[in-house]
C-alpha positions in Angstrom: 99.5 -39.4 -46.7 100.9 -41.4 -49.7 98.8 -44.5 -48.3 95.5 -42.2 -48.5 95.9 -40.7 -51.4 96.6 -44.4 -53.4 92.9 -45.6 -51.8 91.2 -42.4 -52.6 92.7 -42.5 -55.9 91.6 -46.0 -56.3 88.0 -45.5 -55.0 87.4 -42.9 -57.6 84.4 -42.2 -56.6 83.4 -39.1 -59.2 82.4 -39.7 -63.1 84.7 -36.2 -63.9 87.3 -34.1 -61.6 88.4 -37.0 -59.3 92.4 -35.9 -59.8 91.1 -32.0 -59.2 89.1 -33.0 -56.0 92.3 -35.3 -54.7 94.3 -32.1 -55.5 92.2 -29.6 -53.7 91.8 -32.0 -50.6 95.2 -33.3 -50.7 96.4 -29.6 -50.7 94.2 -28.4 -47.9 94.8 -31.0 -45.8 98.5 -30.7 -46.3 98.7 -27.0 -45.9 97.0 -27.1 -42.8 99.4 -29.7 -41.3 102.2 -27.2 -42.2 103.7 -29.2 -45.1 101.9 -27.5 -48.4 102.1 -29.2 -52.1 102.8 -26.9 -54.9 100.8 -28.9 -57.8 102.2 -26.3 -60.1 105.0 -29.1 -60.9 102.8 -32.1 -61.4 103.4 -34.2 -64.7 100.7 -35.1 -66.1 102.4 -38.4 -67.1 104.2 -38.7 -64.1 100.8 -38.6 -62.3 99.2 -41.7 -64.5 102.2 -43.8 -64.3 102.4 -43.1 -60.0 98.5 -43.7 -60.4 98.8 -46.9 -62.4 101.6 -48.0 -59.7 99.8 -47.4 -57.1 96.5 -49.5 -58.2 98.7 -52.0 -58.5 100.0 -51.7 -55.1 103.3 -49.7 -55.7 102.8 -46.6 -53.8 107.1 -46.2 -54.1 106.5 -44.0 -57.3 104.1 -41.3 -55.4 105.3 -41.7 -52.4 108.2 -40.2 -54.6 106.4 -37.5 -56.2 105.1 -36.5 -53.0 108.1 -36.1 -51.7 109.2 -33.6 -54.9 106.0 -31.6 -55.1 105.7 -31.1 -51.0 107.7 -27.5 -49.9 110.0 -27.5 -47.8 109.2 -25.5 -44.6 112.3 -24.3 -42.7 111.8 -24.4 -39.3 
């Protein structure tokens, strides 16, 4: 997912809400693949500077984030 988000991210394809829209698909998508993301723990500069890696091809720092803000699901 990490890959995705990055090119979606770097596409940017909305004048206004592109991090909103990425959030709200992101989330879907996730949720219904059993592995929801609980934005309610998102930095907002933790976001830029995983964004700014990840433009410059560093996708370690949200791959990272990711990881943190994904819930668990015990199975």
């Amino acid at each position: 997912m990490t890959h995705y988000f990055a090119e979606v991210n770097a596409i940017h394809p909305f004048r206004e809400g592109n991090g909103r829209t990425q959030r709200a698909f992101f989330g879907q998508l996730s949720r219904e693949a059993g592995w929801p993301i609980d934005w309610s723990g998102l930095d907002p500069d933790v976001n830029e500077a995983t964004s700014m890696a990840s433009l410059r091809g560093d996708n370690g720092p949200l791959r990272h984030l990711l990881d943190i803000l994904v819930v668990s699901r015990p199975w």
